[in-house]
LUMPA-857362 format. One record per atom (N, C-alpha, C): residue number from 1; chain; atom name; x, y, z. Coordinates in steps of 0.2 Angstrom, whole numbers, plus 5000, padded with zeros to 4 digits. Atoms other than C-alpha are relative to their C-alpha. Example, Ala and Ser with C-alpha at 12.3 -4.5 7.8 and 13.67 -1.06 7.14 Angstrom:
<r><k>1</k><c>A</c><a>N</a><px>5004</px><py>4994</py><pz>5000</pz></r>
<r><k>1</k><c>A</c><a>CA</a><px>5062</px><py>4978</py><pz>5039</pz></r>
<r><k>1</k><c>A</c><a>C</a><px>5004</px><py>5006</py><pz>5000</pz></r>
<r><k>2</k><c>A</c><a>N</a><px>4996</px><py>4994</py><pz>4999</pz></r>
<r><k>2</k><c>A</c><a>CA</a><px>5068</px><py>4995</py><pz>5036</pz></r>
<r><k>2</k><c>A</c><a>C</a><px>4996</px><py>5005</py><pz>5003</pz></r>
This chain:
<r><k>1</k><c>A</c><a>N</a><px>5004</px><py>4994</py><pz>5000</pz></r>
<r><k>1</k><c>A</c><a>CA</a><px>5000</px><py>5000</py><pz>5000</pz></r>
<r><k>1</k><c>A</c><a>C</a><px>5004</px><py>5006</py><pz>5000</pz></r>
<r><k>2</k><c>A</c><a>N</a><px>4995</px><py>4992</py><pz>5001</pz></r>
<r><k>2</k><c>A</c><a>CA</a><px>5007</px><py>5019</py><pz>4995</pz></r>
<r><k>2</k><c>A</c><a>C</a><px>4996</px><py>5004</py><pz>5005</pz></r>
<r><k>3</k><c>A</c><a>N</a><px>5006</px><py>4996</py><pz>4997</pz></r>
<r><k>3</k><c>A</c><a>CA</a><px>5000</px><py>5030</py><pz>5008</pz></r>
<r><k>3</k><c>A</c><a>C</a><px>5010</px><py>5008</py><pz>5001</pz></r>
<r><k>4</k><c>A</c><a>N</a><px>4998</px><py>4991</py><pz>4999</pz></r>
<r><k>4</k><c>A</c><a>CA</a><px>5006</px><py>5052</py><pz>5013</pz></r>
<r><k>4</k><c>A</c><a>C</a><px>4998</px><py>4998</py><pz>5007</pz></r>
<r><k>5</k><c>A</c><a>N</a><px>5001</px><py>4997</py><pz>4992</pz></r>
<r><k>5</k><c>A</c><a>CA</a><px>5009</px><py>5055</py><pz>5032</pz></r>
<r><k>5</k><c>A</c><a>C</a><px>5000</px><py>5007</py><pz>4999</pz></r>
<r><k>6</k><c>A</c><a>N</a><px>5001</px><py>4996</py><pz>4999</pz></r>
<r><k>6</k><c>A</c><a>CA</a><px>5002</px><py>5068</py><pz>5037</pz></r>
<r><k>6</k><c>A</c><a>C</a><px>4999</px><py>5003</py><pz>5008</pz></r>
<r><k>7</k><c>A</c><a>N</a><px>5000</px><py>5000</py><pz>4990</pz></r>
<r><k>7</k><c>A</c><a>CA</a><px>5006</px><py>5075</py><pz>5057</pz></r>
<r><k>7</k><c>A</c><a>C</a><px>5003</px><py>5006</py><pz>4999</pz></r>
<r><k>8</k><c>A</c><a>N</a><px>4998</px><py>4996</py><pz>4997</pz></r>
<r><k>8</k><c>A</c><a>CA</a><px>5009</px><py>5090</py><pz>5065</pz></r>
<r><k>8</k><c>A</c><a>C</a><px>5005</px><py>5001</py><pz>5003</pz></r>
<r><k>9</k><c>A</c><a>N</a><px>4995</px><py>5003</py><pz>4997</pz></r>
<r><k>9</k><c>A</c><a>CA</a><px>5022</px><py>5082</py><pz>5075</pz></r>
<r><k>9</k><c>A</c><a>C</a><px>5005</px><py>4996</py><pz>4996</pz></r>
<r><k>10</k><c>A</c><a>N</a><px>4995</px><py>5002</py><pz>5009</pz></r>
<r><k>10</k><c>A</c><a>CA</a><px>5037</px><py>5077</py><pz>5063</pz></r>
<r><k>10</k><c>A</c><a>C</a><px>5005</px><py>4994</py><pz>5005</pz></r>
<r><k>11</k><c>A</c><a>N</a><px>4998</px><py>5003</py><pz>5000</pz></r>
<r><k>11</k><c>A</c><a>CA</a><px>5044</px><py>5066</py><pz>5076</pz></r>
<r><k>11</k><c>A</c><a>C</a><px>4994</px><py>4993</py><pz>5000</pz></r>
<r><k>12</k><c>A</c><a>N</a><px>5005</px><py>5006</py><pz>4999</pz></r>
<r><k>12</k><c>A</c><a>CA</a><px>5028</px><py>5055</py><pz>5078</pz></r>
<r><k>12</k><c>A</c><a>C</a><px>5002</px><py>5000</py><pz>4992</pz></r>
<r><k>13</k><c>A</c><a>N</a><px>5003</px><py>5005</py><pz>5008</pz></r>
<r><k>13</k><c>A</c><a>CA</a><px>5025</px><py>5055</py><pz>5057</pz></r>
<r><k>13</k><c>A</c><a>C</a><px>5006</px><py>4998</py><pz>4997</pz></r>
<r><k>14</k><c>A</c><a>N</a><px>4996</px><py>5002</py><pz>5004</pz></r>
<r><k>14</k><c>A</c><a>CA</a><px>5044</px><py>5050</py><pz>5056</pz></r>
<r><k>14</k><c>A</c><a>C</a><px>5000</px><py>4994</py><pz>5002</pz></r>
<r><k>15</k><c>A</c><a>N</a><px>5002</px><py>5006</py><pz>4996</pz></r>
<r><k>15</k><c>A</c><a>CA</a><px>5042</px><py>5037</py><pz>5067</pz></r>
<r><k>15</k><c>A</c><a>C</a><px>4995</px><py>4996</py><pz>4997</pz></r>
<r><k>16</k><c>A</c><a>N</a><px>5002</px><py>5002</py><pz>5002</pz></r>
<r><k>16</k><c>A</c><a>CA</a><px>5027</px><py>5033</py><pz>5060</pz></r>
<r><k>16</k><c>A</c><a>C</a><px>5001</px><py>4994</py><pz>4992</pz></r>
<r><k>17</k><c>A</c><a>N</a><px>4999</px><py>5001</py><pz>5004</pz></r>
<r><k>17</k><c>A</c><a>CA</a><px>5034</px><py>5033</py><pz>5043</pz></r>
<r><k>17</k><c>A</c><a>C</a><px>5005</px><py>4993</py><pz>4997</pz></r>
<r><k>18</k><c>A</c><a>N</a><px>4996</px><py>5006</py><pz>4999</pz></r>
<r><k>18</k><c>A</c><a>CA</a><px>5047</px><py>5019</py><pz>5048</pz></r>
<r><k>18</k><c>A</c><a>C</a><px>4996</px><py>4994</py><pz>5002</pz></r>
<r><k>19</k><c>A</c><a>N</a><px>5006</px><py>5006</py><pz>4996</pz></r>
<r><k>19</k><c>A</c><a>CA</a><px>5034</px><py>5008</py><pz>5056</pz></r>
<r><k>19</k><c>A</c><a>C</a><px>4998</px><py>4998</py><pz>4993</pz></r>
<r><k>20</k><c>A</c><a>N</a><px>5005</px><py>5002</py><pz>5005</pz></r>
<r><k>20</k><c>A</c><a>CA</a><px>5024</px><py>5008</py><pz>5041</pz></r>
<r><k>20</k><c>A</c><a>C</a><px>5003</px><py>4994</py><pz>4995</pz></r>
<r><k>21</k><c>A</c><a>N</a><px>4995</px><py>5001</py><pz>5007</pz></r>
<r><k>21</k><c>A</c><a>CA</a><px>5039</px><py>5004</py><pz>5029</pz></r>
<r><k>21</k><c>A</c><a>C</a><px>5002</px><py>4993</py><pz>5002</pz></r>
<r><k>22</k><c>A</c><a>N</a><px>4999</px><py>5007</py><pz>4997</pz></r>
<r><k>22</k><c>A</c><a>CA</a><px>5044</px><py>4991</py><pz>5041</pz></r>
<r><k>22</k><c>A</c><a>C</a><px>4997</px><py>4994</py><pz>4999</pz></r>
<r><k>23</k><c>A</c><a>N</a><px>5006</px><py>5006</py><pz>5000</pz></r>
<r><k>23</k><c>A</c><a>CA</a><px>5028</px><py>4981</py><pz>5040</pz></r>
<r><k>23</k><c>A</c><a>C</a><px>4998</px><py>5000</py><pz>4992</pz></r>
<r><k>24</k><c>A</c><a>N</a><px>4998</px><py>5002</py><pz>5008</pz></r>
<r><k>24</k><c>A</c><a>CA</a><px>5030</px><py>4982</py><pz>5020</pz></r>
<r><k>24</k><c>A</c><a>C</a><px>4995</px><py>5004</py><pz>4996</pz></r>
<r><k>25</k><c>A</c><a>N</a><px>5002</px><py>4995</py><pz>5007</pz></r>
<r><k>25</k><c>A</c><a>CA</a><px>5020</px><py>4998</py><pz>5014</pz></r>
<r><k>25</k><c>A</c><a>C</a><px>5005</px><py>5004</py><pz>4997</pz></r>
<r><k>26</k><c>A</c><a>N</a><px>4996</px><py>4994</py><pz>5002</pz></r>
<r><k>26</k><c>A</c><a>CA</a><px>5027</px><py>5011</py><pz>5004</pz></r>
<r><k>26</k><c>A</c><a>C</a><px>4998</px><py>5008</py><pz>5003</pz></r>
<r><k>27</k><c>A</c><a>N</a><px>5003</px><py>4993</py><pz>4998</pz></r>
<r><k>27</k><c>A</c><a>CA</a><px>5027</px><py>5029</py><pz>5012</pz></r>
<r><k>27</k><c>A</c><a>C</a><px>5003</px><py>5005</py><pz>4995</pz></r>
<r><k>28</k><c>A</c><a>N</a><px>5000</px><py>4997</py><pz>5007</pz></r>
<r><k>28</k><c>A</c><a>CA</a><px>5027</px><py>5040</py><pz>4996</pz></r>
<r><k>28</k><c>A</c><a>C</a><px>5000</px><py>5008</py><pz>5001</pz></r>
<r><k>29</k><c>A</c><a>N</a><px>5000</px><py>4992</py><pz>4997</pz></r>
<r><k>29</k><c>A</c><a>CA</a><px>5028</px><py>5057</py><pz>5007</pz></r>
<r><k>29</k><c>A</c><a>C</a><px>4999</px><py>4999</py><pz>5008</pz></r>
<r><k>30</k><c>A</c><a>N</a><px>5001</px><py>4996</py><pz>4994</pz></r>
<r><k>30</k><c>A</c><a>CA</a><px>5028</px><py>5063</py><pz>5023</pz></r>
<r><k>30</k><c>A</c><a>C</a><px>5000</px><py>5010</py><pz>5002</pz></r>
<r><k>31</k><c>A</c><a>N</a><px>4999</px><py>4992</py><pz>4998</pz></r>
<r><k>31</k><c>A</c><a>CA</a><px>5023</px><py>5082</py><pz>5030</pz></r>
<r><k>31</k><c>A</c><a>C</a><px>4996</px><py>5001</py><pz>5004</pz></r>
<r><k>32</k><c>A</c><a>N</a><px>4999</px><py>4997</py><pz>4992</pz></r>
<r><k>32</k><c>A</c><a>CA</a><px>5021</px><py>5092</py><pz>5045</pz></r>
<r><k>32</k><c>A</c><a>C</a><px>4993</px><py>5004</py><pz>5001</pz></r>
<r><k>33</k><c>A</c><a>N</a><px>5006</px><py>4995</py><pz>5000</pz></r>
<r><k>33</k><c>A</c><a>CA</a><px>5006</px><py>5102</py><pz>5039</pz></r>
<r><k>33</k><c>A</c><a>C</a><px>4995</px><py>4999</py><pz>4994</pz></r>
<r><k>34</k><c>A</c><a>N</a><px>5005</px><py>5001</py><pz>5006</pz></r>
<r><k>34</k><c>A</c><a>CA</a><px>4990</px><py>5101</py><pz>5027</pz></r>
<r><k>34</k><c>A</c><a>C</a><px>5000</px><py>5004</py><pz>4996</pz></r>
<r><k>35</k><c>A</c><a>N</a><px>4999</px><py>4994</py><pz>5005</pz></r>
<r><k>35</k><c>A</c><a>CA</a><px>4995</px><py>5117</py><pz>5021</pz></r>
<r><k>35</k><c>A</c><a>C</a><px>5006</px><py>4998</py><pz>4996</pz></r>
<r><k>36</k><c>A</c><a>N</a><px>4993</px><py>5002</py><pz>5003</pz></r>
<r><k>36</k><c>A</c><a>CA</a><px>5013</px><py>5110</py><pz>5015</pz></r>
<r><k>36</k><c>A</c><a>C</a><px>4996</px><py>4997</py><pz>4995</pz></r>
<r><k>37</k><c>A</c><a>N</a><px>5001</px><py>5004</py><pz>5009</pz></r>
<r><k>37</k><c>A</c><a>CA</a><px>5009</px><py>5104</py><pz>4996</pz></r>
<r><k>37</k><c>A</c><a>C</a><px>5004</px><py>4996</py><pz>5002</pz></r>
<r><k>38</k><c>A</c><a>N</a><px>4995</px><py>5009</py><pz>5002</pz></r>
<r><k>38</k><c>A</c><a>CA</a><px>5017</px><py>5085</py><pz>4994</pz></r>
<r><k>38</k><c>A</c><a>C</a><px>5001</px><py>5000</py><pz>4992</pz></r>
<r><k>39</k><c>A</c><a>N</a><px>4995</px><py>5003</py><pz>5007</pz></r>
<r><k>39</k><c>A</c><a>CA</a><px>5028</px><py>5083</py><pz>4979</pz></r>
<r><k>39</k><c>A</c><a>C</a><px>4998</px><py>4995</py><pz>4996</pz></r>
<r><k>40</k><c>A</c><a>N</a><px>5002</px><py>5008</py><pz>5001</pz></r>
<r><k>40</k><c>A</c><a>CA</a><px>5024</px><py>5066</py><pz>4979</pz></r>
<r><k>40</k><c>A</c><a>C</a><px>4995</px><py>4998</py><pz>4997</pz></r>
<r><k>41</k><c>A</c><a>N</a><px>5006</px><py>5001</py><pz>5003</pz></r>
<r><k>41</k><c>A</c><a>CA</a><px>5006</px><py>5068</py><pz>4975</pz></r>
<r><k>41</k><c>A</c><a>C</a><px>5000</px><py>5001</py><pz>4994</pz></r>
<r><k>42</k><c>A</c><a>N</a><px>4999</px><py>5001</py><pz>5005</pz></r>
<r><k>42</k><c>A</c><a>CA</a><px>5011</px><py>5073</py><pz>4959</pz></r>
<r><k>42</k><c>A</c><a>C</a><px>5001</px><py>4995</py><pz>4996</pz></r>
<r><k>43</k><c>A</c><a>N</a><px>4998</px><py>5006</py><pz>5001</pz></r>
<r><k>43</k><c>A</c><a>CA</a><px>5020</px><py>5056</py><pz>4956</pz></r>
<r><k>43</k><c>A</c><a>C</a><px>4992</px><py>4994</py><pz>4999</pz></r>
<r><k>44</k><c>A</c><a>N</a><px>5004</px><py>5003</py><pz>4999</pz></r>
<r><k>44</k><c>A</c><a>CA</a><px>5001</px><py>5048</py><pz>4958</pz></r>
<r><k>44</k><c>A</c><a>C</a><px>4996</px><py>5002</py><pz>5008</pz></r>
<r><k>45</k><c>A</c><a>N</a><px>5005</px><py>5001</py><pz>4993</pz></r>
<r><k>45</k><c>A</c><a>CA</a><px>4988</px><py>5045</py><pz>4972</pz></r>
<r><k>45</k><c>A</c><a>C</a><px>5001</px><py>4997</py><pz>5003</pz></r>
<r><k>46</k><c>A</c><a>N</a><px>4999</px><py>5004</py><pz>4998</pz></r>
<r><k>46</k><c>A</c><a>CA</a><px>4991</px><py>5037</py><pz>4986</pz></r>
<r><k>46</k><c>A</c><a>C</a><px>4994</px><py>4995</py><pz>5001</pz></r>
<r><k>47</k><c>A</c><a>N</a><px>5005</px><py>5006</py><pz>5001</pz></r>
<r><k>47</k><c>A</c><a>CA</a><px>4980</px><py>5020</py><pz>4990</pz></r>
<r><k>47</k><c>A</c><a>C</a><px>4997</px><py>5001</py><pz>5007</pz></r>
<r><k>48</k><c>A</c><a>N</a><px>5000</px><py>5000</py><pz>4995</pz></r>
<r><k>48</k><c>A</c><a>CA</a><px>4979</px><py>5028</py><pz>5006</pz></r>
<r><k>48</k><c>A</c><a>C</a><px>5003</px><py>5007</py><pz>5004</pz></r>
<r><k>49</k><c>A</c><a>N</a><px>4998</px><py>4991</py><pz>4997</pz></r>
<r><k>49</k><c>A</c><a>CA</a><px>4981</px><py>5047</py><pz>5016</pz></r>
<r><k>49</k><c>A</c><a>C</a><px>4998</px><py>5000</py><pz>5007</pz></r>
């Protein structure tokens, strides 16, 4: 699964972002704020946000 973190807190979404990666998705982005544009998104949609 591709999923975008999104958190306010950059050490929980980096954290989380290893977890996820861990257990065998793909994290296709992370960022800090909903106002912060994702790069990545342009790369496609994730399967999951």
């Amino acid at each position: 699964m591709r999923v975008i973190i999104c958190d306010d807190h950059a050490v929980f979404a980096d954290s989380l972002s290893l977890v996820l990666s861990d257990a065998g998705h793909t994290v296709v982005g992370v960022v800090y704020s909903p106002r912060t544009p994702c790069p990545c998104c342009a790369a496609g949609a994730p399967t999951s946000a």
